[in-house]
C-alpha positions, 0 to 999 in steps of 0.5 A: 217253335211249335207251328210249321211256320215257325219251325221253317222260319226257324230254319231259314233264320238259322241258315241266313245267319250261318251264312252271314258268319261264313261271309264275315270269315271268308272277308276276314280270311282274305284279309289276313292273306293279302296282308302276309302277302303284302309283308312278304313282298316288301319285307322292309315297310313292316313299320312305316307309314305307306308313302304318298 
């Protein structure tokens, strides 16, 4: 960009995107350590269906 107002964008366009990526990593994150959590505390249900 050349103008001022392209460079702001620019700049804004660029945080929001990185802070959509941090987001989608965090929610991804806590995912991935409740499910080690999960296998830890009952060990045994690895592979079956979850029971109704």
């Amino acid at each position: 960009p050349q103008t001022a107002s392209g460079k702001l964008f620019t700049v804004f366009y660029i945080f929001t995107g990185i802070g959509l990526i941090v987001g989608f990593l965090n929610t991804v994150a806590r995912a991935a350590v409740e499910q080690r959590e999960e296998r830890r505390a009952h060990p045994g249900r690895r592979n079956r269906p979850p029971e109704d």
